[in-house]
N, CA and C atoms as an extended XYZ file, in Angstrom:
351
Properties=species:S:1:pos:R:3:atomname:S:1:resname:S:1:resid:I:1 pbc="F F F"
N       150.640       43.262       55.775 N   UNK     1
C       149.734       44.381       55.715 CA  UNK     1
C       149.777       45.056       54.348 C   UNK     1
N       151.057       45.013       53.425 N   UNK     2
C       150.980       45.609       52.463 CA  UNK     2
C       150.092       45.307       51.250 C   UNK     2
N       150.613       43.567       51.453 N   UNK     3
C       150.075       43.074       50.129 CA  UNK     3
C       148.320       43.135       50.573 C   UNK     3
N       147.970       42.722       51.785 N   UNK     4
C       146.318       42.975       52.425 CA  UNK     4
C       146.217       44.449       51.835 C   UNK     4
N       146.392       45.280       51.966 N   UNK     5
C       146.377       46.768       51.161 CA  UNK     5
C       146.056       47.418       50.040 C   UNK     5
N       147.011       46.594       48.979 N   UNK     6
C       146.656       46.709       47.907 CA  UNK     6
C       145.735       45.747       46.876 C   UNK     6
N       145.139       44.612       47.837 N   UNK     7
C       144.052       43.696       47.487 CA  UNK     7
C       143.248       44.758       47.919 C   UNK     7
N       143.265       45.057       48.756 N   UNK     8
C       141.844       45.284       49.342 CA  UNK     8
C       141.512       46.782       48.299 C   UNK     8
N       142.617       47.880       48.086 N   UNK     9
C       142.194       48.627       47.020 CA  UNK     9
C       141.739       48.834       45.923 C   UNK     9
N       142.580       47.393       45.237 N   UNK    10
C       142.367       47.141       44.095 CA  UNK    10
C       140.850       46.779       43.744 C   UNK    10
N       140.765       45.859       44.940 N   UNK    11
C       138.874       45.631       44.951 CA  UNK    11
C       138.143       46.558       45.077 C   UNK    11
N       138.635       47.729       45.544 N   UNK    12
C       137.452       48.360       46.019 CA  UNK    12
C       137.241       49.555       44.812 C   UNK    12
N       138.445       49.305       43.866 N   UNK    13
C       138.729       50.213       42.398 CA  UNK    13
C       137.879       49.867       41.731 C   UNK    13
N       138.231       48.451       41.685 N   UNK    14
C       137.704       47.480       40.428 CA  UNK    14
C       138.597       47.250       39.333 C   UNK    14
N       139.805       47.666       38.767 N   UNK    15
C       140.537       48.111       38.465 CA  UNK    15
C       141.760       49.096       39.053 C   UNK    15
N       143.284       48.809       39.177 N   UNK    16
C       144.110       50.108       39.375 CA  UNK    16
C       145.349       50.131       38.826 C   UNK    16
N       145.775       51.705       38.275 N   UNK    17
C       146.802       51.153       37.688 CA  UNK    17
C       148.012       51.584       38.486 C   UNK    17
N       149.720       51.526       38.670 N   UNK    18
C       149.969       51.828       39.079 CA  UNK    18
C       150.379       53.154       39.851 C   UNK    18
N       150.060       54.153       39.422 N   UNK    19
C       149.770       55.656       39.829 CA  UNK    19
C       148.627       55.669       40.891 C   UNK    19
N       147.797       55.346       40.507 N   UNK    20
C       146.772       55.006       41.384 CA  UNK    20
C       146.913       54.447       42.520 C   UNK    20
N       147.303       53.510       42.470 N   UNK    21
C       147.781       52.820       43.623 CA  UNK    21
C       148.800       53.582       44.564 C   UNK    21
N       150.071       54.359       44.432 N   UNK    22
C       151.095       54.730       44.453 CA  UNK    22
C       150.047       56.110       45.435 C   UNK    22
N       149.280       56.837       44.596 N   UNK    23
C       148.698       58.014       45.607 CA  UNK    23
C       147.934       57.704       46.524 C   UNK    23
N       147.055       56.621       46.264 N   UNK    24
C       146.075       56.161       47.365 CA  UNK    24
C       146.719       55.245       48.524 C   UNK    24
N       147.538       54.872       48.043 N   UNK    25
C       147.814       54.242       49.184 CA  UNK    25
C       149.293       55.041       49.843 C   UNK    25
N       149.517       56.130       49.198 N   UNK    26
C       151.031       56.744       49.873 CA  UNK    26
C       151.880       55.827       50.307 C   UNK    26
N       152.434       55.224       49.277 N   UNK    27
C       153.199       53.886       49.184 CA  UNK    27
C       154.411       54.624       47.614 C   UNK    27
N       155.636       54.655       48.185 N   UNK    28
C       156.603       54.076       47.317 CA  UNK    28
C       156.802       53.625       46.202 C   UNK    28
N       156.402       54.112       45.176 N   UNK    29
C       156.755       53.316       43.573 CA  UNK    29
C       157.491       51.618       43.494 C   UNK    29
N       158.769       51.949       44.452 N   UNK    30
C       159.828       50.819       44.485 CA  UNK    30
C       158.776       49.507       45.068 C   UNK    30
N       158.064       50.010       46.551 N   UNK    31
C       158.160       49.187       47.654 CA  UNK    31
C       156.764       48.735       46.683 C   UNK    31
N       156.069       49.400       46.215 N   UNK    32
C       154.486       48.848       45.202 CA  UNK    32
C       154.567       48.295       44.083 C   UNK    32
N       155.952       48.129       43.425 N   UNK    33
C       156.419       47.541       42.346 CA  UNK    33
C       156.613       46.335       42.755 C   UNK    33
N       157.579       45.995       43.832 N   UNK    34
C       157.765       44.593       44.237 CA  UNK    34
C       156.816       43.841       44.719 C   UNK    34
N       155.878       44.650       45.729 N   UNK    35
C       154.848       43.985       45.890 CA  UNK    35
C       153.662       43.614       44.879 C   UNK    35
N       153.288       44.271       43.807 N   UNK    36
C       152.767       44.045       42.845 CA  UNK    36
C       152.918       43.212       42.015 C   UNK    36
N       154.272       42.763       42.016 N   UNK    37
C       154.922       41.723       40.849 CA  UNK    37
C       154.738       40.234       41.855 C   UNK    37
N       154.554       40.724       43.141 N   UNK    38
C       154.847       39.155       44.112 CA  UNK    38
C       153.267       38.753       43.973 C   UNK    38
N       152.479       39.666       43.889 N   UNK    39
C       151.165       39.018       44.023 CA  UNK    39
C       150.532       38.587       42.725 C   UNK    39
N       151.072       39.553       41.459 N   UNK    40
C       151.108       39.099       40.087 CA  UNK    40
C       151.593       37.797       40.093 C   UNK    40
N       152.721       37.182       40.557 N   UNK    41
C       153.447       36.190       40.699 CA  UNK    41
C       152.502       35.040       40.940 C   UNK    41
N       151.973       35.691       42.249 N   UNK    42
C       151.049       34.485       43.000 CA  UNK    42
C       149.770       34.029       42.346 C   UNK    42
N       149.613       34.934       40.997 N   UNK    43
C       148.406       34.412       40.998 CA  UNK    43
C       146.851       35.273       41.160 C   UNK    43
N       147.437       36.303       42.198 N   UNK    44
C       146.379       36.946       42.771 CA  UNK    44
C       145.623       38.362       41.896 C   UNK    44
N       146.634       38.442       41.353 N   UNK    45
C       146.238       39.982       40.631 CA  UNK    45
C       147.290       39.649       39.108 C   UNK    45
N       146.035       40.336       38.448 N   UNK    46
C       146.464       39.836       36.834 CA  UNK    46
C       146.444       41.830       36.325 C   UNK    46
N       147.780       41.469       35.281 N   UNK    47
C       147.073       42.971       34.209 CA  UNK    47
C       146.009       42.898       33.075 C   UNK    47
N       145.464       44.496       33.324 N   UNK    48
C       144.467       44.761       32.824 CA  UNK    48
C       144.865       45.289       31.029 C   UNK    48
N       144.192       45.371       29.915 N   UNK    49
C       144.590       45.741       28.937 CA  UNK    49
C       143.941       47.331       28.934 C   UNK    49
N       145.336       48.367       28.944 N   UNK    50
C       144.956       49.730       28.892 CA  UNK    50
C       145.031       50.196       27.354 C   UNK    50
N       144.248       51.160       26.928 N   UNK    51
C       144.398       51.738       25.626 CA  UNK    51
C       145.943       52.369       25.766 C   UNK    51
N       146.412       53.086       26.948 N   UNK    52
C       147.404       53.165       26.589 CA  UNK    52
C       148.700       51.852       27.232 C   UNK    52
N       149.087       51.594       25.938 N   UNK    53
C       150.365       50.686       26.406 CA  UNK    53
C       151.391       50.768       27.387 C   UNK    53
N       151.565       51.979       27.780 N   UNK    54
C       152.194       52.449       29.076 CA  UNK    54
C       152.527       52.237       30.528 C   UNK    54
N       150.078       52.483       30.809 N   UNK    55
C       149.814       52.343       31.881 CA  UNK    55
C       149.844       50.630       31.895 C   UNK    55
N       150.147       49.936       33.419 N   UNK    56
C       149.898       48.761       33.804 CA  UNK    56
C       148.773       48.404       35.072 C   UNK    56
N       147.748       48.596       34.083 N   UNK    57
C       146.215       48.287       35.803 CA  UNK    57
C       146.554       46.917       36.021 C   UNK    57
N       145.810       46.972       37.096 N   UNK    58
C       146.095       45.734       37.751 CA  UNK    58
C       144.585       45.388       38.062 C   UNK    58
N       144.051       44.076       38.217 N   UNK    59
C       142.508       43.817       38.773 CA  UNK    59
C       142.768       42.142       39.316 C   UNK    59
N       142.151       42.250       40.191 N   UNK    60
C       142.158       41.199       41.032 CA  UNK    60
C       141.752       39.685       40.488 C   UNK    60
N       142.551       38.619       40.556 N   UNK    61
C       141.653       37.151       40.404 CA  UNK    61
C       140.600       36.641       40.797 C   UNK    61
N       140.326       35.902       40.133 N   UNK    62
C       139.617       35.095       41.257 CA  UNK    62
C       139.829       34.408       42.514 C   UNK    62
N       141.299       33.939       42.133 N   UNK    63
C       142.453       33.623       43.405 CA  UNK    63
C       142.160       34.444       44.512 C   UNK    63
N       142.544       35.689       43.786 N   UNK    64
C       142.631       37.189       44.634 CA  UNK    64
C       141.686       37.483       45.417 C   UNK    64
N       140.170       37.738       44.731 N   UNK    65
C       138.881       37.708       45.524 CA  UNK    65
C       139.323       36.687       46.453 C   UNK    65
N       139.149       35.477       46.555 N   UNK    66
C       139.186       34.642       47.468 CA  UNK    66
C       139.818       34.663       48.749 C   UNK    66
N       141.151       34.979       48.024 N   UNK    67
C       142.481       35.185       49.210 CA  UNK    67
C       142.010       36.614       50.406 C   UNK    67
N       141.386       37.774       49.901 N   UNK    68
C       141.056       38.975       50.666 CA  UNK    68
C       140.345       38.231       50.761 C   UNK    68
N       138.633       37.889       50.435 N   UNK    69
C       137.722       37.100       51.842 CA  UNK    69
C       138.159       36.456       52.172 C   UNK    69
N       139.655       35.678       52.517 N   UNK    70
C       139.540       35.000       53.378 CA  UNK    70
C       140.509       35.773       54.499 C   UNK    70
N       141.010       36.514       53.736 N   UNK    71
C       141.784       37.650       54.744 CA  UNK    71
C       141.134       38.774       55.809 C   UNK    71
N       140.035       39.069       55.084 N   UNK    72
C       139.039       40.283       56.052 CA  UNK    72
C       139.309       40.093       57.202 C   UNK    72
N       138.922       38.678       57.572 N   UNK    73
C       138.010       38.206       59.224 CA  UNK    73
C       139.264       38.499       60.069 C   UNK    73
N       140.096       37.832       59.325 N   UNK    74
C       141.614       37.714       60.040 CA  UNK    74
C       142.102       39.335       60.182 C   UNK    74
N       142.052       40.017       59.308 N   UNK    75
C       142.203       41.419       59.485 CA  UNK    75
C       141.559       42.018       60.818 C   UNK    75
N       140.350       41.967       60.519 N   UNK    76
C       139.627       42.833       61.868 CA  UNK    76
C       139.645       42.177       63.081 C   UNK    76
N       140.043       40.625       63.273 N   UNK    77
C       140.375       40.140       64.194 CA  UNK    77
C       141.685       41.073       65.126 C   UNK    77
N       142.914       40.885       63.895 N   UNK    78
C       144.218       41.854       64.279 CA  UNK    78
C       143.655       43.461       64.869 C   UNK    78
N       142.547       44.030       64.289 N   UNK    79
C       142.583       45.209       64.142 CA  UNK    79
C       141.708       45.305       65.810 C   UNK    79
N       140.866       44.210       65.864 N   UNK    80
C       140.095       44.420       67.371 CA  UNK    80
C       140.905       43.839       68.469 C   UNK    80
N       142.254       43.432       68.322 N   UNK    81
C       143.001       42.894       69.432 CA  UNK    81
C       143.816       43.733       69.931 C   UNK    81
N       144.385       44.686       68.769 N   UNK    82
C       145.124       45.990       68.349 CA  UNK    82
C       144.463       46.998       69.724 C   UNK    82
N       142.710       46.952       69.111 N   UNK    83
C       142.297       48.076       69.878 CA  UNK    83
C       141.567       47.795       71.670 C   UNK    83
N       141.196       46.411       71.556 N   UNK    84
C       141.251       46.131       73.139 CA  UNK    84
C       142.341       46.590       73.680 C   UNK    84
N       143.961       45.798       73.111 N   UNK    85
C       144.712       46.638       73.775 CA  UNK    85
C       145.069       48.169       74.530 C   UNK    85
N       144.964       48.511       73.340 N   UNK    86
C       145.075       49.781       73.361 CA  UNK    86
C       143.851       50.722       73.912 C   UNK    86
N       142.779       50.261       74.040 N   UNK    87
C       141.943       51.204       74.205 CA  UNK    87
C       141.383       52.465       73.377 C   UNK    87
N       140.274       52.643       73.196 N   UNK    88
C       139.439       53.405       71.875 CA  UNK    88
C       140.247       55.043       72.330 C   UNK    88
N       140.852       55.387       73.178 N   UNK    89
C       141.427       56.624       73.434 CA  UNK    89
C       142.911       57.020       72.907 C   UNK    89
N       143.374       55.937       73.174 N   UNK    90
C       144.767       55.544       72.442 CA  UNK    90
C       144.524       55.218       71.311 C   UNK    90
N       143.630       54.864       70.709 N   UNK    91
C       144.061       53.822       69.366 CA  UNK    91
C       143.237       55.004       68.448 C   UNK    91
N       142.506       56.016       69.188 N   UNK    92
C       142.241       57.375       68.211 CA  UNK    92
C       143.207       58.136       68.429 C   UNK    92
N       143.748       58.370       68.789 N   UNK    93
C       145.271       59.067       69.630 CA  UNK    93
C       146.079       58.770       68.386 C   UNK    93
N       146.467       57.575       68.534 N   UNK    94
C       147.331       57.044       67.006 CA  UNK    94
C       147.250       57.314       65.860 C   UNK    94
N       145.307       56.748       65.348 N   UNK    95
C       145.140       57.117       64.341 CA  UNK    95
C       145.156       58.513       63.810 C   UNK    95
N       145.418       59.879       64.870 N   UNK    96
C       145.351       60.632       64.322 CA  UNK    96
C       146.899       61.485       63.823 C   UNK    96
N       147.212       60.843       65.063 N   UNK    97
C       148.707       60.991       64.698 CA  UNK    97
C       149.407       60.307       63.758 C   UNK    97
N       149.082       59.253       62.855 N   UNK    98
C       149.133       58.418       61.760 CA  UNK    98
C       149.131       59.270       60.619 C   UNK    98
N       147.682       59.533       60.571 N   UNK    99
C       147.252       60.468       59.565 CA  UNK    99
C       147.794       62.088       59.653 C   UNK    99
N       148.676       62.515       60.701 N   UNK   100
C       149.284       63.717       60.354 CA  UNK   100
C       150.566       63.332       59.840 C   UNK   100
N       151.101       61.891       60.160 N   UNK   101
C       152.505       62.026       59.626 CA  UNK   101
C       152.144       61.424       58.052 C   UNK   101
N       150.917       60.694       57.727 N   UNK   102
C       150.745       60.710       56.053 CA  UNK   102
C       150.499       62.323       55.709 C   UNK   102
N       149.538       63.351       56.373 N   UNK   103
C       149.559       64.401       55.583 CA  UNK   103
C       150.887       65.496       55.667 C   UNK   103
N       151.504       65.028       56.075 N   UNK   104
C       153.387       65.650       56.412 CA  UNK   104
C       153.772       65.163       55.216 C   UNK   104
N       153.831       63.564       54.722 N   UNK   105
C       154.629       62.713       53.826 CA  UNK   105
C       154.310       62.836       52.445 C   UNK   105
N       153.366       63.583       52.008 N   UNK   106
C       152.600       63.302       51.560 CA  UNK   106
C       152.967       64.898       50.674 C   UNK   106
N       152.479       65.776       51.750 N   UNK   107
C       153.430       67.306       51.319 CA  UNK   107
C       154.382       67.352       50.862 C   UNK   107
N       155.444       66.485       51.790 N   UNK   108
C       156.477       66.923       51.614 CA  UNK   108
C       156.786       66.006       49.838 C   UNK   108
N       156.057       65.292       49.585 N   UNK   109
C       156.493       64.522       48.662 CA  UNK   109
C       155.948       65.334       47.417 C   UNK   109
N       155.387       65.681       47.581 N   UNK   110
C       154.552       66.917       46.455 CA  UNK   110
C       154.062       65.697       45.220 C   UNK   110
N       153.386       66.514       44.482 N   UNK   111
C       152.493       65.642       43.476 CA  UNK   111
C       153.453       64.927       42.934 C   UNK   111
N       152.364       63.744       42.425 N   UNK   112
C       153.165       62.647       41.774 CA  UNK   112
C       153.289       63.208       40.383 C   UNK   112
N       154.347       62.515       39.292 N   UNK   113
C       155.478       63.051       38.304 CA  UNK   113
C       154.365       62.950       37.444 C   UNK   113
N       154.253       63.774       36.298 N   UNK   114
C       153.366       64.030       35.688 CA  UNK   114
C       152.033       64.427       35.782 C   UNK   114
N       151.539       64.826       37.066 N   UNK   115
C       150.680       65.722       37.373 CA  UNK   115
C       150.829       66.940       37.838 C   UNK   115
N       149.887       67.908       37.837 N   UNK   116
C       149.848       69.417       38.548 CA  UNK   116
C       149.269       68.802       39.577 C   UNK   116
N       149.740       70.599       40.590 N   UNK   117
C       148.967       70.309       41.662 CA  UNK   117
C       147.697       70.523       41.381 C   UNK   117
């Protein structure tokens, strides 16, 4: 789900660098570093050249494109088996309770390092 995550962001950026990634997806520096370098690894996601030497964007392959379409179907497959189970009462039930413990985590983590609030 992770690495599906940050394909699917990165596409939908067009470009991201790691900060970016790190707030949007309320993901871990550590746990988005490793995963970033495994999919760099693979092939899937290449760096971008930033004016500043610093930042490291990331933008998807062609590999990459490929690998998310071929991942989608399989995604919403998981995601509609998820919710037969569960039922559209429960599985909004969750999602909302999901999204209070990201806007808890999220507080409590306060802005990322080098920004104001």
């Amino acid at each position: 789900m992770t690495q599906f995550s940050i394909l699917a962001m990165i596409a939908r950026m067009g470009e991201a660098n790691l900060r970016q990634l790190e707030d949007t997806l309320a993901m871990d520096q550590t746990t988005l570093t490793r995963s970033l370098s495994l999919l760099e690894r693979d092939g899937v996601i290449g760096r971008v050249p930033h004016p500043d030497g610093r930042i490291k964007a990331m933008r998807l392959t062609p590999k990459g494109r490929r690998a998310l379409k071929a991942a989608r179907p399989l995604w919403a497959q998981a995601q509609g088996k998820v919710l037969r189970e569960l039922g559209t009462q429960a599985w909004a039930g969750a999602q909302r309770r999901l999204a209070h413990v990201l806007h808890v985590a999220l507080k409590k983590r306060g802005p990322s390092r080098g920004r104001r609030p």
